[in-house]
C-alpha positions as CSV (number, residue, x, y, z in Angstrom):
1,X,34.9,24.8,63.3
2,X,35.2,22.6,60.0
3,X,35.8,25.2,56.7
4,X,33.2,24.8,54.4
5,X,32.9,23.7,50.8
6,X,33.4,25.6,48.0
7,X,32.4,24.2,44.7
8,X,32.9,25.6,41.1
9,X,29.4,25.5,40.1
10,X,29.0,26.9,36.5
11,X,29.6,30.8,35.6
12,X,26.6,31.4,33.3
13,X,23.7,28.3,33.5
14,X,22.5,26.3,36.7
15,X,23.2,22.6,37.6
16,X,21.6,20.3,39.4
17,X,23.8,18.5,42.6
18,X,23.9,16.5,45.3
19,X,22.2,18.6,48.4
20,X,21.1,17.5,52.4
21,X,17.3,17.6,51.3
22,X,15.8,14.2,53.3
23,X,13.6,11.8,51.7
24,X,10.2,13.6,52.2
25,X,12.0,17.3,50.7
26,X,9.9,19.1,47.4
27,X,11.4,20.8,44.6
28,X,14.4,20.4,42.9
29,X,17.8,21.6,44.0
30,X,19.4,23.6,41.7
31,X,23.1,25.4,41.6
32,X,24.4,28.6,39.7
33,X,27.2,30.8,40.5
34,X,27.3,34.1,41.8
35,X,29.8,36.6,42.0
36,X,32.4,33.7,42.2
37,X,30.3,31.5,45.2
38,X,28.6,28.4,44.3
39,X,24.8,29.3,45.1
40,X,22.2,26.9,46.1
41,X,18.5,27.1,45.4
42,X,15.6,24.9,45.1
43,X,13.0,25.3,42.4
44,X,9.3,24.6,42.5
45,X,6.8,24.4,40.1
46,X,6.7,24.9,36.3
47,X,8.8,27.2,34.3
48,X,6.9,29.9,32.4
49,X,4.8,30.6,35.5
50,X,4.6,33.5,37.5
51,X,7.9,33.4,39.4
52,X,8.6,34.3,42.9
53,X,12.0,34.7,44.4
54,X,12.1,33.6,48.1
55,X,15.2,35.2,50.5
56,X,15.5,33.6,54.1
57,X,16.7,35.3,57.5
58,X,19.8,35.6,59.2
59,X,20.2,32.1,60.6
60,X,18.0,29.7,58.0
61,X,17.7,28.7,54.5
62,X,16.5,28.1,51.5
63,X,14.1,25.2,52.5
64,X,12.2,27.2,55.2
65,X,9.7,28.2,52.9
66,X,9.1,24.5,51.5
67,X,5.4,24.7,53.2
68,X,4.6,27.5,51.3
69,X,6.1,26.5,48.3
70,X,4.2,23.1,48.0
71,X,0.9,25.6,48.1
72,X,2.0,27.9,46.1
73,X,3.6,25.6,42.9
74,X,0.6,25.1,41.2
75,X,0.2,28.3,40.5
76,X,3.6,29.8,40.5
77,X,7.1,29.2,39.7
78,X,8.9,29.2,43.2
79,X,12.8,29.6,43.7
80,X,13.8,29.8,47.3
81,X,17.7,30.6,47.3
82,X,20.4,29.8,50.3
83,X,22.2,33.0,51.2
84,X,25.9,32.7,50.8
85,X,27.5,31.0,54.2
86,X,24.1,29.1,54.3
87,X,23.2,25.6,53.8
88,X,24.4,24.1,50.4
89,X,25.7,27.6,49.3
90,X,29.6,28.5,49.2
91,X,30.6,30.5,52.5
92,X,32.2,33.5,51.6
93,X,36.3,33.4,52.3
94,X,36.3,37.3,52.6
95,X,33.4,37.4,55.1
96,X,31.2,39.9,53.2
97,X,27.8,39.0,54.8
98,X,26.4,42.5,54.4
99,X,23.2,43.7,52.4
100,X,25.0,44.9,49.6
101,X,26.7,41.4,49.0
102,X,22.8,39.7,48.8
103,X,21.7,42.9,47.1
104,X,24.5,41.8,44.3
105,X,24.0,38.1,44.7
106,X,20.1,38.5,43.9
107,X,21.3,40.8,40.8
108,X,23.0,38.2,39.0
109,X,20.5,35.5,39.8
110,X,17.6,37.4,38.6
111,X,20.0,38.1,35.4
112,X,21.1,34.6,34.9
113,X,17.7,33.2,35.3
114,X,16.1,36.2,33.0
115,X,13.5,37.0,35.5
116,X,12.4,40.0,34.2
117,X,9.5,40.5,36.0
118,X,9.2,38.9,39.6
119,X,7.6,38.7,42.6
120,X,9.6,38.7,45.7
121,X,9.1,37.6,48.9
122,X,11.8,37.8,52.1
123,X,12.1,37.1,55.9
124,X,14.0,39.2,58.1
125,X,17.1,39.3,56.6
126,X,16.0,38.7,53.3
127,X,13.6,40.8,53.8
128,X,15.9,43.7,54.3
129,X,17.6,42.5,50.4
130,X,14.7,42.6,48.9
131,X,13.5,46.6,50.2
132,X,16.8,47.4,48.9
133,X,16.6,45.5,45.8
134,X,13.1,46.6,44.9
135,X,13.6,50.1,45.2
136,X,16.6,49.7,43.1
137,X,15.0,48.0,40.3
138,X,11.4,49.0,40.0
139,X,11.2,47.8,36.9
140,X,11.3,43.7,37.6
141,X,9.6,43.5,40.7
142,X,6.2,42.8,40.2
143,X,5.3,42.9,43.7
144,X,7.2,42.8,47.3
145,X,6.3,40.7,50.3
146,X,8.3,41.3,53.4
147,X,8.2,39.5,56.7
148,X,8.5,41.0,60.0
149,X,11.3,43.7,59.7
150,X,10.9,47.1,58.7
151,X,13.5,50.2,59.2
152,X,15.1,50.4,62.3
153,X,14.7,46.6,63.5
154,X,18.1,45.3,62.6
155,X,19.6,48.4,64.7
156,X,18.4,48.9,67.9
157,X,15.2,47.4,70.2
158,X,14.3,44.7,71.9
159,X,14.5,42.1,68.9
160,X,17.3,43.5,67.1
161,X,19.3,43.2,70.8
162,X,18.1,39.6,71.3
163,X,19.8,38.2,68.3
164,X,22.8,40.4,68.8
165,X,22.7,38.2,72.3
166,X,22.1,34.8,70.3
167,X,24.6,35.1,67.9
168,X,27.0,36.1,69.7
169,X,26.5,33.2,72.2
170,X,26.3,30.6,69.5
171,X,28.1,27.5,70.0
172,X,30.5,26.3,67.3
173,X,29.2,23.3,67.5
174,X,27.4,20.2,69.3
175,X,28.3,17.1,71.2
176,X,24.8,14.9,70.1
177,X,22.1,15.6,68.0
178,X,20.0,15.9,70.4
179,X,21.8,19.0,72.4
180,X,21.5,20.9,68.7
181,X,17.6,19.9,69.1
182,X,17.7,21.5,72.7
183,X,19.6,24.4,71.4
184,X,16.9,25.5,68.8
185,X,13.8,24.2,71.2
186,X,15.5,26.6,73.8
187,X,16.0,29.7,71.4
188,X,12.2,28.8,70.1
189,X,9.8,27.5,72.7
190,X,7.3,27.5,70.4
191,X,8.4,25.8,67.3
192,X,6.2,22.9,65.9
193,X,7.5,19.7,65.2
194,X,7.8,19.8,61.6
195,X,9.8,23.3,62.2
196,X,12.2,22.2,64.2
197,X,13.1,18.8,62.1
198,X,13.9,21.1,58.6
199,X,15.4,23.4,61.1
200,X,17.6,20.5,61.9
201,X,17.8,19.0,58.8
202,X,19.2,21.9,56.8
203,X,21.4,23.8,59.7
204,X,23.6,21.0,60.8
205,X,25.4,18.9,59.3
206,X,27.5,15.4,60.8
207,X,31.1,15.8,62.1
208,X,33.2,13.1,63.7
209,X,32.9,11.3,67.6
210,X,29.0,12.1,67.2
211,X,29.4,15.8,67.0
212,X,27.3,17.9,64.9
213,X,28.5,21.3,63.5
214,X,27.0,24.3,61.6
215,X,26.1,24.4,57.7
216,X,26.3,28.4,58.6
217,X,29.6,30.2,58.2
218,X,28.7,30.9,61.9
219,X,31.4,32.9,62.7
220,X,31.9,34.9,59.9
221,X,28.2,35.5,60.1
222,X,28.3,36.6,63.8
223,X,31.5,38.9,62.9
224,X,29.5,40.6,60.2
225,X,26.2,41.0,62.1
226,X,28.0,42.2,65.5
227,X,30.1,44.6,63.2
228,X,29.1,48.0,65.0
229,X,30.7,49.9,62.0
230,X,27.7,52.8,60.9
231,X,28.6,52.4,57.3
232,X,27.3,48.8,57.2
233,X,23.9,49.4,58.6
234,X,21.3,49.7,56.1
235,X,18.9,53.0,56.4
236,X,15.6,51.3,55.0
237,X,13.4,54.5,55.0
238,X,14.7,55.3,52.0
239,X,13.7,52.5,50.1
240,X,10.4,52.0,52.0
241,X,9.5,55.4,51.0
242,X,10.9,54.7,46.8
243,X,8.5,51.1,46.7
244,X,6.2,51.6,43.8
245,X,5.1,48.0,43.5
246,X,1.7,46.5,45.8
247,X,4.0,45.8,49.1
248,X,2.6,43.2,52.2
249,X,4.4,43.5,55.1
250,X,3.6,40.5,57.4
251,X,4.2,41.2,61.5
252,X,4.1,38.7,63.9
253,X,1.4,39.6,66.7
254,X,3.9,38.2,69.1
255,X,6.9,39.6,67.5
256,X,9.8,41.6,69.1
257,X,11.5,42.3,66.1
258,X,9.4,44.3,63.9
259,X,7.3,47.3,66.3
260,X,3.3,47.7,65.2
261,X,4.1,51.1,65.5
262,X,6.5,50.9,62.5
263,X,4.4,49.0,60.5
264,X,1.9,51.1,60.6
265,X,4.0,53.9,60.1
266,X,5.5,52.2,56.7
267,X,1.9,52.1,55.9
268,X,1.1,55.8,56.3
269,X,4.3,57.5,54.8
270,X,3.5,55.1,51.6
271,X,0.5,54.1,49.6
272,X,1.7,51.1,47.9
273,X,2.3,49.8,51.7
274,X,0.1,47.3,53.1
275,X,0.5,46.2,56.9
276,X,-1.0,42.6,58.3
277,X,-0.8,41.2,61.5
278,X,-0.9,38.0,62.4
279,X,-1.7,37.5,66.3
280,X,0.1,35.1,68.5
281,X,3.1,34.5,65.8
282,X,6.3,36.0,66.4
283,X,9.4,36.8,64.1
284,X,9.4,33.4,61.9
285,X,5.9,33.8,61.0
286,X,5.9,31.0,58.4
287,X,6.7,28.5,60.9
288,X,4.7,29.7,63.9
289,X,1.2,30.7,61.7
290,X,1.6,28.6,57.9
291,X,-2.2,28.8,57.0
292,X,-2.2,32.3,58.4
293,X,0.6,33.4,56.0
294,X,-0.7,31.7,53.4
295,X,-3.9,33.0,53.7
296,X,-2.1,36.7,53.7
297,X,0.1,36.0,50.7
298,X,-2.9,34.6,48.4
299,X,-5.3,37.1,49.3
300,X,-2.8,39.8,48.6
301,X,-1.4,37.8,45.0
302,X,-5.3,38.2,43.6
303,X,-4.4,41.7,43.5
304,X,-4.2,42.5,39.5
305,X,-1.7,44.7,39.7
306,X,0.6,41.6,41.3
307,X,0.5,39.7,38.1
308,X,0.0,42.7,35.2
């Protein structure tokens, strides 16, 4: 597999660069560094509005949530950031793709941007960051939204064992675009159009004889997700049970990843806890139900205490 890039970026502002956003992309792609990686994110909307900070899953990126960013701009500033190893973002030479290397990552960006006070919204495994984060810092959190993962998914069941079985069978790379298009279409039946070409667009990028590799640190990713090493698995009870911020969680109806039973047990054990279902998505419930998401999130952002 081709190394990836590892730019300078700059140690205390942002800059703006050169990115694989197509033609038709929104926002602006912005760069800062963190803890000595170049970081990628994309900005919408003005400055001086509410912001939300965005955190994608495991295998995506930053311009997943484009969709709901467009909707939401006009009304909020939106930053949406790649994970290190992740599309334009520096892969990590030591392989630290744990939570407590995002946990650290989204501390210096929410210092270096001076959100003080933030809504934050994250899928999977960004969604696993942000519990931890919020309970950490109570203070800056305005409110938390959190899609399809809850304590307990990333470690055992019938989701957490299917991506253990997906990335671990990942190929390092493909001989035509159009097996990487087969690839994703095979993993998610389901996908829409429009899904599957960002997918594509922001996952791959062009290597020589017509191949077409990873913009993932695939295999340092894989290393760190199939590490079976207790002391890197994150107990999110804990910080389920701290949240003292108005928190959505969003299941997929169709999801194997996050149980209704937990849900609604995050629900009970705390009042700030809010549970939604949305039927016949499954784990990426932005892509498989966008109006149904967005209906969630702005119903839940009129909340006064979202925006004090």
């Amino acid at each position: 597999m081709d190394s990836g890039t590892h730019g300078g970026g700059e140690p205390t502002g942002t800059t703006t660069g050169p990115s694989a956003a197509g033609p038709d992309t929104t926002g602006e792609d912005r760069f800062i560094t963190l803890n000595g990686l170049r970081a990628h994110y994309v900005e919408w909307g003005e400055p001086g509005r509410p912001p939300i900070v965005m955190l994608h899953g495991l295998r995506s990126y930053a311009r997943t949530f484009e969709p709901l960013a467009e909707r939401l701009a006009d009304r909020y500033h939106v930053l949406a950031v790649d994970a290190r190893g992740r599309g334009d973002s520096d892969w990590d030479p030591q392989g630290e793709y744990y939570t407590s290397a995002y946990v650290a990552d989204l501390e210096q960006f929410a210092d270096r941007l001076g959100l003080d006070r933030f809504i934050l919204l994250g899928h999977s495994m960004g969604g696993t960051t942000a519990y931890v984060y919020t309970a950490r810092h109570p203070e800056r959190v305005t409110a938390l939204i959190v899609e399809d993962i809850g304590p307990g998914s990333s470690i055992s069941g019938e989701g957490a064992e299917r991506i253990k079985r997906e990335v671990g069978n990942t190929p390092t790379e493909f001989p035509t675009f159009e097996a990487a298009r087969a690839y994703w279409r095979t993993l998610r039946p389901g996908i829409s159009e429009a899904a599957l070409a960002s997918r594509l667009t922001h996952t791959l990028r062009p290597g020589t004889c017509g191949r077409w590799l990873w913009k993932f640190d695939m295999g340092g990713i894989a290393k760190a997700r199939l590490n079976p090493d207790p002391a890197r698995q994150v107990d999110l009870w804990p910080h389920v049970d701290g949240l003292r911020c108005p928190t959505l969680v969003v299941r997929g109806g169709a999801s194997d990843f996050l149980p209704a039973a937990t849900a609604e047990v995050m629900a009970a054990r705390n009042p700030r806890v809010r549970a939604v279902e949305i039927p016949g998505a499954g784990h990426y419930v932005h892509d498989d139900a966008p109006d149904a998401f967005h209906h969630q999130i702005a119903q839940f952002l009129t909340n006064p205490e979202v925006n004090p």
